[in-house]
C-alpha positions in Angstrom: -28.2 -9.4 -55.2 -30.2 -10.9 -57.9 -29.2 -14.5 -58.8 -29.4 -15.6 -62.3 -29.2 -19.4 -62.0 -28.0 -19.5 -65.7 -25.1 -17.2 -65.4 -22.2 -19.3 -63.5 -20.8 -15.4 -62.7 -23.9 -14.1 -60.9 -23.9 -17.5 -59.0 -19.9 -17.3 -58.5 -20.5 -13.6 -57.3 -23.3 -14.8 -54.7 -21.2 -17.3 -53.4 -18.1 -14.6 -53.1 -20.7 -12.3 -50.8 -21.5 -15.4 -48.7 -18.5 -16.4 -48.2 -17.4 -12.5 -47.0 -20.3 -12.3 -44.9 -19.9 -15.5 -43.2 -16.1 -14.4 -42.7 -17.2 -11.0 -41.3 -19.8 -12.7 -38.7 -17.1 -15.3 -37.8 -14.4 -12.3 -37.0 -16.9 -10.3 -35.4 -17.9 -13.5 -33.1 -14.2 -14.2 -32.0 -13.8 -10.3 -31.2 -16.8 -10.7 -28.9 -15.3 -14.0 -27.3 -12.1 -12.4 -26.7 -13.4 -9.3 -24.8 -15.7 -11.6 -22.8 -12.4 -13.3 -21.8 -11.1 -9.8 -21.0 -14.1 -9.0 -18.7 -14.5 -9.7 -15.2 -17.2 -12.5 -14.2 -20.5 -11.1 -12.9 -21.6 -12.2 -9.0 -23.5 -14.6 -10.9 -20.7 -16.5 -12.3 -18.4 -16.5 -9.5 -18.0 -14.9 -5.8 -16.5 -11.8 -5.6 -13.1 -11.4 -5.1 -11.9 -9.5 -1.9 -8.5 -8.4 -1.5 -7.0 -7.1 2.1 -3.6 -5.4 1.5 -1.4 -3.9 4.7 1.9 -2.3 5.0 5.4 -3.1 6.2 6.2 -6.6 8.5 8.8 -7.2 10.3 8.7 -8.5 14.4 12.6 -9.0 15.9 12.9 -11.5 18.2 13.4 -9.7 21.3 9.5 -8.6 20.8 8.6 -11.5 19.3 7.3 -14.1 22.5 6.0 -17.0 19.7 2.3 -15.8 20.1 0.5 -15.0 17.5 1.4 -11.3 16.7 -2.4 -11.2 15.1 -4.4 -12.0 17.8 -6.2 -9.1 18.0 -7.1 -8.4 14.3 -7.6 -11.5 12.8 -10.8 -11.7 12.8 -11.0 -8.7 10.5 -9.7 -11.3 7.9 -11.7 -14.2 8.2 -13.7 -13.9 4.9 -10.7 -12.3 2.7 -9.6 -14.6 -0.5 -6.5 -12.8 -0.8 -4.0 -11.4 1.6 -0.8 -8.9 0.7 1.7 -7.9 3.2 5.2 -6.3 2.7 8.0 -8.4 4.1 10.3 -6.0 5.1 13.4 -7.3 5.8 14.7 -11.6 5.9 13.4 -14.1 7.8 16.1 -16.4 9.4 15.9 -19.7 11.3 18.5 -18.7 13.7 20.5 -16.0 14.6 22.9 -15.0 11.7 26.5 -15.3 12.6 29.1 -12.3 13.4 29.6 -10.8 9.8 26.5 -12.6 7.9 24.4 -9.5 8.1 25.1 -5.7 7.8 23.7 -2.5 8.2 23.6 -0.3 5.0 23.9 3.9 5.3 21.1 5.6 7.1 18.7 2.7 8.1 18.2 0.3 10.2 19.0 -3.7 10.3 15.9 -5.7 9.9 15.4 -9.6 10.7 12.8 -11.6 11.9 12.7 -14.8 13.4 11.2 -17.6 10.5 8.6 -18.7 13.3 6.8 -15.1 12.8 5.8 -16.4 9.0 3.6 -19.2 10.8 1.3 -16.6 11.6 1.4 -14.9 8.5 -1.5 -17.0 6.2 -4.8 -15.7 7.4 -6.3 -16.6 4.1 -6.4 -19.4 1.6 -3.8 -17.0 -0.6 -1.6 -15.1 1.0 1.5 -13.2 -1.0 4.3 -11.6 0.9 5.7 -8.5 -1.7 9.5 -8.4 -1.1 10.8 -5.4 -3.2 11.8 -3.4 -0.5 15.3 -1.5 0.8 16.0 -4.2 3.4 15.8 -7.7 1.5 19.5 -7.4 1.7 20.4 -6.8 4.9 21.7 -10.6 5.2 23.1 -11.0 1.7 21.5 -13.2 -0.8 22.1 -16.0 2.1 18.6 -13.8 3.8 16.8 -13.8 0.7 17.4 -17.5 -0.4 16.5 -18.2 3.4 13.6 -15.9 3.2 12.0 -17.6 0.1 12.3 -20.9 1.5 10.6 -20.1 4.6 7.6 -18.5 2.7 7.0 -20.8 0.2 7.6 -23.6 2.6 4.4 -22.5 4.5 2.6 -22.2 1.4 3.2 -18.0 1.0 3.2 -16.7 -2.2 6.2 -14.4 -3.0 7.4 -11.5 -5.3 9.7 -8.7 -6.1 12.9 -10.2 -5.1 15.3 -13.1 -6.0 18.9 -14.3 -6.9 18.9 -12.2 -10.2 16.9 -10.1 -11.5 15.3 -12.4 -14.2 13.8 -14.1 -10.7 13.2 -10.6 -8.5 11.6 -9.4 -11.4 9.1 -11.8 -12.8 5.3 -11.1 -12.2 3.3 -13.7 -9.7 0.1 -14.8 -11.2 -2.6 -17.0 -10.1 -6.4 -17.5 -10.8 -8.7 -16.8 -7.6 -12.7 -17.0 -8.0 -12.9 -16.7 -11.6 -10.2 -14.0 -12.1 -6.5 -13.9 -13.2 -4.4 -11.8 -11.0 -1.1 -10.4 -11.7 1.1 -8.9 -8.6 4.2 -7.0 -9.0 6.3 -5.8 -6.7 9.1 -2.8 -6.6 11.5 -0.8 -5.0 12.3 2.6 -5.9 15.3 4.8 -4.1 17.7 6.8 -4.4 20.7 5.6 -4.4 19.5 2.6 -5.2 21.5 -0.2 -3.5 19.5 -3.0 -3.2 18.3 -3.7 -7.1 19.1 -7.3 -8.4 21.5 -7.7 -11.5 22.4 -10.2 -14.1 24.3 -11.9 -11.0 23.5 -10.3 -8.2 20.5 -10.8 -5.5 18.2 -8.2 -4.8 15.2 -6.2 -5.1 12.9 -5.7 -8.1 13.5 -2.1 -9.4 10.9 -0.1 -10.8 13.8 1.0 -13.4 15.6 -1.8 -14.1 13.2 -4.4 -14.6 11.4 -2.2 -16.1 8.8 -1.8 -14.3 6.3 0.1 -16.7 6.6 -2.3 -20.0 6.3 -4.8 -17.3 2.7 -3.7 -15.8 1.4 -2.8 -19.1 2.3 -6.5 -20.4 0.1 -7.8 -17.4 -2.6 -5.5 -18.1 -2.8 -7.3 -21.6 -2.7 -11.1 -19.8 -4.5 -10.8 -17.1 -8.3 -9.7 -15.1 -6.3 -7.3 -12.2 -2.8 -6.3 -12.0 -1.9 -5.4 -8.4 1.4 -3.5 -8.4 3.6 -2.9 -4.7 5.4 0.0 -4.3 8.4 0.6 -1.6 8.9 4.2 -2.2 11.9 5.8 -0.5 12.6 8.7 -3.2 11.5 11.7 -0.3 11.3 12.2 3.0 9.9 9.2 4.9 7.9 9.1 8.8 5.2 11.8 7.6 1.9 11.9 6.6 2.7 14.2 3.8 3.6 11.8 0.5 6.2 13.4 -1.6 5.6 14.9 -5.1 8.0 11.8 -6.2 5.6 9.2 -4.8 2.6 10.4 -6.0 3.6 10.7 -9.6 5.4 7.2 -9.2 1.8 6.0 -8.2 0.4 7.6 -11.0 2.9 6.2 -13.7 1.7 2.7 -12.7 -2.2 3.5 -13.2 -1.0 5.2 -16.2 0.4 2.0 -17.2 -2.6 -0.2 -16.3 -2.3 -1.2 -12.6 -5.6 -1.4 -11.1 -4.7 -1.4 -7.5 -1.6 0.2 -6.0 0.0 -1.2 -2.6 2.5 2.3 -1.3 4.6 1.0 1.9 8.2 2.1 2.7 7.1 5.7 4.4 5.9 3.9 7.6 3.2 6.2 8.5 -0.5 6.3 6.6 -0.9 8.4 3.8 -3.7 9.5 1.4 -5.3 7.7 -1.3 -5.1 8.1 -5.1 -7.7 7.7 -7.8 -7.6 7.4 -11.2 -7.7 5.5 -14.0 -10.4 3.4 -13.2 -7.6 2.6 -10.4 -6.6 3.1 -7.0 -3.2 3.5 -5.3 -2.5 3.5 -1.2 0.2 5.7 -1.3 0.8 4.2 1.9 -0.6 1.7 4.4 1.9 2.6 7.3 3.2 -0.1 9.4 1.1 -3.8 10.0 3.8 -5.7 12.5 6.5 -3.7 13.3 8.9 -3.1 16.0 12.4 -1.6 15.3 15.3 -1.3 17.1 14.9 2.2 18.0 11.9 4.4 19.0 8.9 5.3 16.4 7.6 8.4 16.1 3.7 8.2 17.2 2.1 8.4 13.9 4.0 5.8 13.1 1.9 3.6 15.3 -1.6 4.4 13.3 -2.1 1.9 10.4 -4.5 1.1 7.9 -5.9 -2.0 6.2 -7.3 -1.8 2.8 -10.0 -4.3 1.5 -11.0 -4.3 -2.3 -13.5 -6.0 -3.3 -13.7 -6.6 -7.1 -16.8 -6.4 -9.6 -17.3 -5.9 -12.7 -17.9 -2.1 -13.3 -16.2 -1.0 -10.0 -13.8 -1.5 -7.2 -15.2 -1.3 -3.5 -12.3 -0.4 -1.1 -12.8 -0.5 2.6 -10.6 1.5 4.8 -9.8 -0.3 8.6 -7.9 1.7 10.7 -5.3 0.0 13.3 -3.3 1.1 16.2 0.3 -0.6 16.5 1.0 -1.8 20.4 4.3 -0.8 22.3 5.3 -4.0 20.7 4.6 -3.3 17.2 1.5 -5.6 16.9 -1.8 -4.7 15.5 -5.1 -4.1 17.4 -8.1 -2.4 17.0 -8.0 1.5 18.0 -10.9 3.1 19.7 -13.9 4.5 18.5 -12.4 8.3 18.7 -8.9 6.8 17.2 -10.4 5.2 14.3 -12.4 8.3 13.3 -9.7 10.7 13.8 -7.4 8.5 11.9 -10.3 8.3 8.9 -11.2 12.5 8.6 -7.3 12.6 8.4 -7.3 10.2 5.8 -9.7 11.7 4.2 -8.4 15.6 4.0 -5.0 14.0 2.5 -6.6 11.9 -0.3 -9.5 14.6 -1.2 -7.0 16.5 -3.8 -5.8 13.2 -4.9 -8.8 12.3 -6.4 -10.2 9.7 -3.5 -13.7 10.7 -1.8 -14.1 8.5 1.2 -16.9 8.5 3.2 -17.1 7.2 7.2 -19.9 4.6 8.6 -19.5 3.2 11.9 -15.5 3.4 12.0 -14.9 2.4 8.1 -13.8 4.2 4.9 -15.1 3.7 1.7 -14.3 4.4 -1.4 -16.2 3.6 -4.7 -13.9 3.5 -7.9 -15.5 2.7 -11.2 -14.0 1.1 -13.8 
């Protein structure tokens, strides 16, 4: 623009265009800053972030001597920030008494002893998900109980609570850099279990709502981690249910990057997409119940993610449950043949995983 420095409009108009393009750079600056904020920190900013996520917990006390039920795999989670388990069932400090606890329709009665939760912090932050089918089986008396004896030992908790305002509200926390969001749900039919208005329970994927929910973390925070207890099909097989998958899928649809599948009890294959992964399920970590397993039920898996910027790096452990229900490290031969299973059943689900030396991997980029 040419400026006439006698005519006060040429001057007026140059000052105008200044103005605008100063007010351009200045929007144009903020945009930038607020997608850096929405990006994750490169190595050279902060450590990496490693996740290890297992399945369903729970150790009676007639198996449980007061040794530590991890013995023989905690090792594997020495250099983990962040550990997830599902707490199946309540922890009390004593035996309930006569009446306190009750067996619902077609499953099982599930308590632990609160002693078990003393060896359940292998890492600096530990979260226990608790949106499953049995965080009622002793009333809201086993989930207040249950909450207190997590957080008392410094366990982070989600998915249930007195109402559902509590069961349902999102945990987040900040670890190396990032802002994590974990979410927790139960989805079955009939659905006994959800919290209401007034009533204890479970987080349900419909009532809270689930969806609305994720995508609101999505918007907040670096990595939204989203638990699923999944009892809409037939559970104790390898084979996930149409149901399950699509569930999984919904919640990468809605911006989960990582999705945590327990509730089946037996390992199951591995969904990608999204820029996302799910576990449709993880199979048993601790667990002993009152009746007899099937054998599959014994195999387990660990997961370890490991976030960067452009990509998530997901290790696959195998484990082999004892007579006991404790974890330990299978063979050579197990561990393979428990991987090229893995491997057919998550192959048309999107997940390529390769085998080195007894370990899965899985590269998903973002």
């Amino acid at each position: 623009m040419r400026i006439d420095p006698k005519n006060k409009r040429s001057g007026w108009k140059w000052r105008v265009g200044q103005g605008v393009l100063v007010a351009v750079g200045l929007v144009a600056v903020c945009i930038a800053a607020v997608q850096a904020c929405r990006t994750l920190p490169h190595r050279d900013e902060a450590p990496p972030l490693t996740i290890a996520a297992v399945g369903d917990t729970y150790a009676h006390g007639e198996w449980f001597s007061g040794q530590d039920p991890l013995e023989e795999i905690r090792s594997l989670l020495d250099e983990e920030d962040v550990f997830i388990f599902n707490m199946e069932g309540v922890l009390l400090s004593k035996d309930p008494p006569a009446g306190a606890c009750r067996t619902f329709p077609n499953q099982s009665r599930l308590w632990s002893p609160s002693s078990v939760a003393d060896f359940l912090h292998p890492t600096r932050r530990t979260v226990a998900t608790m949106g499953n089918n049995h965080i009622l089986d002793c009333g809201a008396l086993g989930i207040r109980e249950t909450l207190h004896e997590l957080v008392g030992r410094g366990i982070l908790t989600v998915g249930a609570g007195e109402n559902a305002d509590s069961a349902c509200r999102p945990l987040t926390f900040q670890a190396n850099g990032i802002r994590l969001a974990i979410l927790s749900y139960l989805s079955m039919n009939p659905d006994r279990f959800s919290a209401g208005s007034d009533r204890a329970g479970a987080a349900s994927w419909e009532t809270c709502p689930a969806e609305s929910a994720i995508t609101r973390m999505a918007a907040e925070a670096d990595l939204v981690i989203v638990a699923l207890h999944l009892h809409m099909g037939q559970g104790w097989t390898e084979r996930s249910p149409s149901e399950h998958i699509a569930l999984a899928q919904r919640a990468l649809d809605a911006g989960a990057h990582i999705v945590i599948g327990h509730g089946p009890h037996v390992p199951q294959g591995i969904l990608v997409g999204k820029g996302g992964v799910a576990f449709l399920s993880l199979g048993n970590f601790l667990f002993r119940p009152p009746h007899t397993m099937p054998p599959q039920a014994h195999d387990a898996l660990m997961a370890k993610v490991t976030i960067l910027p452009d990509r998530l790096e997901v290790r696959l452990l195998p484990l082999m449950l004892d007579v006991k229900g404790k974890p330990a490290i299978p063979t050579e031969r197990e561990a393979s043949w428990m991987l090229a299973r893995l491997a057919e059943l998550s192959a048309p689900l999107g997940a390529r995983i390769e085998i080195d030396d007894g370990v899965g991997h899985i590269t998903v980029r973002r």
